[in-house]
N, C-alpha and C positions, 0 to 999 in steps of 0.2 A: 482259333475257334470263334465264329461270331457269336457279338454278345449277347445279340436277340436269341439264342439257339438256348434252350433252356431242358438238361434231359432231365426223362423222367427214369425213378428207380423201374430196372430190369426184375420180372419174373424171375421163378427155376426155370422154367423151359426155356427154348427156341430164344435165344439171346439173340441170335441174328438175325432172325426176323423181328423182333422188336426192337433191335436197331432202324433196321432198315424201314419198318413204320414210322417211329420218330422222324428218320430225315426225313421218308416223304411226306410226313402234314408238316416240316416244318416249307420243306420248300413250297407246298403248296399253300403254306397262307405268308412266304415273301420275303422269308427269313435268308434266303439266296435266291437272287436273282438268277435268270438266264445268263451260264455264261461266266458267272461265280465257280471259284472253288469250292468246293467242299475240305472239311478236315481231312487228315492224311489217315490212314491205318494207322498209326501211331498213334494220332491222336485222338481218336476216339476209343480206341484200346484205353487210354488213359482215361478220360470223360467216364466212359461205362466201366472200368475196371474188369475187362474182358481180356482175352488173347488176342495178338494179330492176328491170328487166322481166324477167329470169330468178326472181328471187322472187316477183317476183307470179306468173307462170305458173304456180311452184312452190305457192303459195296455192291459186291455182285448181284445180289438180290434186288435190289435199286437200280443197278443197269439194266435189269432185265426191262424194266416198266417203264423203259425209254424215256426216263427224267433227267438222267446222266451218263456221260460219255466220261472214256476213261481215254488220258495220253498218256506217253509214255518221253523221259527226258528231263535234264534239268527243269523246264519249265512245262510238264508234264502235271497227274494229277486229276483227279474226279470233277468233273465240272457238271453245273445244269444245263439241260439241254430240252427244248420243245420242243416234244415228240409233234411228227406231222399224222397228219388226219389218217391217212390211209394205218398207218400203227396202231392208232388208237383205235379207229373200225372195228381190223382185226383182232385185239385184245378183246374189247368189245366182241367181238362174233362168238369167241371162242368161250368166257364166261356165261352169255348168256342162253350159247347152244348148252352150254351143262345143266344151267340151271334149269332150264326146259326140259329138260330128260329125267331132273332129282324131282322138280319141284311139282305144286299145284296149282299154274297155270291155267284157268279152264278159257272156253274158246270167247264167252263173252267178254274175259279179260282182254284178251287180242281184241275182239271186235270192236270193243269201247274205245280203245289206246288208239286204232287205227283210225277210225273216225274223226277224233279229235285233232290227231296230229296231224293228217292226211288234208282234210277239210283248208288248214293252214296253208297247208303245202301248193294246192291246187290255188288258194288264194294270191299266194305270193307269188307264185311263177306265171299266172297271171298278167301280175304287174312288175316282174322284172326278166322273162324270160327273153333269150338273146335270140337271133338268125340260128343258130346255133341250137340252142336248149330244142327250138323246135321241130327239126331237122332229127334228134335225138328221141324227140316224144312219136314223133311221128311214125318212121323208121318200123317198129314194130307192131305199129297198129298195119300198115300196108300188108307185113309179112306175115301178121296172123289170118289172114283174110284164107290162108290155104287150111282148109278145115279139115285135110285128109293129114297133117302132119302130126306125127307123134304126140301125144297128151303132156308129154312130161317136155317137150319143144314146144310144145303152145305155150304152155305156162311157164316156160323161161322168159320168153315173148312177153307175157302179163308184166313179170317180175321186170324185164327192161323197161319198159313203159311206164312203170310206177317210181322206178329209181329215178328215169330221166328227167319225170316231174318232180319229184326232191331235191334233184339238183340242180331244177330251174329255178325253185324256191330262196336260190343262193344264201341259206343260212348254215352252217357248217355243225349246230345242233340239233337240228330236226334232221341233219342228214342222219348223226348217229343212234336219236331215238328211233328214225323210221327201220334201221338193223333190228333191232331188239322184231320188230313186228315183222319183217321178211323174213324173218331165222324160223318162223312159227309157221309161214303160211305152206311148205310142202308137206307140212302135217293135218293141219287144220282145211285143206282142197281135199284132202281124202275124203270129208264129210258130206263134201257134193259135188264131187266135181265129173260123174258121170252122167249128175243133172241138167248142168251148163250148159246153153243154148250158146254153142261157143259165137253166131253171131251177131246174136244179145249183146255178148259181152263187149265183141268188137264194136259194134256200134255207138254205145255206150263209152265204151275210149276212144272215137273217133267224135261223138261232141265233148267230151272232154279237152281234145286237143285242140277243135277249132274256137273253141272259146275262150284257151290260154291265145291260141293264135292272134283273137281278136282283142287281146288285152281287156278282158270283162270278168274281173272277179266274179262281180256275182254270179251270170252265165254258168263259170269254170263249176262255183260251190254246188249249182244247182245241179249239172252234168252231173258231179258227183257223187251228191245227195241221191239223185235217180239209178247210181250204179250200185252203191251199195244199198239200195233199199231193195233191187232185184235180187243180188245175194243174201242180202239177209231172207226171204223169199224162198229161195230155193235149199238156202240153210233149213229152216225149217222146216220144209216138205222131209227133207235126209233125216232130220232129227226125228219125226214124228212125234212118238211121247216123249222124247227127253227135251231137258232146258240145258241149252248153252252154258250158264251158271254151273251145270253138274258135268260135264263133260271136261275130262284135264287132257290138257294138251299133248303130255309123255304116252297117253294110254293108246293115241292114234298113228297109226302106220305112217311111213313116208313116202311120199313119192320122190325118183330123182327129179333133185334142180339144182338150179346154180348159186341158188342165195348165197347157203352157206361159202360158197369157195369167192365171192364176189363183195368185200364190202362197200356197201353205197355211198363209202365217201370216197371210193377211188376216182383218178380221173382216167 
């Protein structure tokens, strides 16, 4: 047992998920490294004064959240393990598609979040995007250019062009905040999206690209200062008397898209 590991007394209930909480803050503030063992089922049976099969359960529960890998063998045994990005994404996707559906999300909350994080985004890839990144940004701004194709293919189209520029932005946390905002938007397009001058839009993300192209932050901020302020724009015309602040997010229809099934930190 490491000595840093210090439990806390168990509830009545859910023993093994309050195991399995305890390991994971402990791992996450360092108390085992990547790569470390963890205790055996035995011994933390003992630590908590539980049953084997409540620590193992406790185990399993911990596997799931991809912090630990289990061998098997003399030198077998629960170990830490860094979950990679595309895991986390999808954990991520899947939490916060729930909480969108329970919660009271309204659309200015999305709007606020994307702006901020977005703005970044377009910043940085700016000034780090590759032969590549822009090859990706581009790509669907060409192909949205066909105005006759399906509403719900256009705005897959939107959705690749925004991811592409996330992941020019090469930071591996904005990628996972900008999920949180794509998982909202096939709900939150319902509100205007039979308003959309689809090639406004396209335009609008064609100087967005030539001015990542041209390595000009500012350029990028302002292209995209000008895209969302025509949305916000056409939002409002869709809302007429309501305010964005009153409008929850779960209350609006979906259209199909590929968010959900796509997290933006995959490669």
């Amino acid at each position: 047992m490491a000595d840093a590991f210090v439990p806390e007394m168990l509830g009545r209930r859910d023993a093994s998920g309050q195991i399995a909480r305890q390991l994971r803050t402990a791992i996450s503030s360092g108390v085992w490294e990547p790569g470390e063992r963890l205790p055996t089922e035995l011994e933390l049976a003992d630590t908590f004064d539980v049953s084997r099969a409540t620590a193992r359960e406790a185990l399993k529960l911990l596997s799931a959240t991809g912090l630990v890998v289990s061998a098997r063998g003399s030198h077998g045994g629960t170990f830490v393990s860094v979950p990679n990005a595309v895991d986390v994404a999808e954990q991520l996707s899947d939490s916060i598609g729930l909480w969108y559906r329970a919660g009271n999300v309204t659309l200015h909350d999305v709007d606020e979040a994307r702006w901020v994080l977005e703005m970044h985004c377009v910043d940085l890839a700016a000034r780090r995007r590759t032969p590549r990144d822009l090859e990706a940004i581009k790509a669907p701004v060409e192909a949205s250019r066909d105005f006759n194709m399906d509403i719900a293919d256009w705005l897959d189209l939107d959705l690749e062009f925004h991811t592409a520029i996330t992941k020019a932005a090469k930071n591996q946390i904005l990628e996972l905040a900008m999920t949180a905002i794509h998982l909202s938007r096939p709900a939150t397009n319902t509100v205007f999206v039979e308003l959309l001058d689809r090639a406004t839009v396209t335009d609008q993300h064609e100087a967005i690209y030539l001015a990542i192209s041209d390595s000009d932050p500012q350029k990028a901020q302002e292209a995209f200062q000008r895209h969302v302020s025509y949305l916000d724009e056409v939002r409002r015309q869709a809302l007429a008397d309501l305010n964005a602040s009153e409008v929850i997010v779960s209350t609006l229809p979906a259209i199909r898209h590929s968010a959900a099934n796509r997290p933006i930190a995959a490669e």
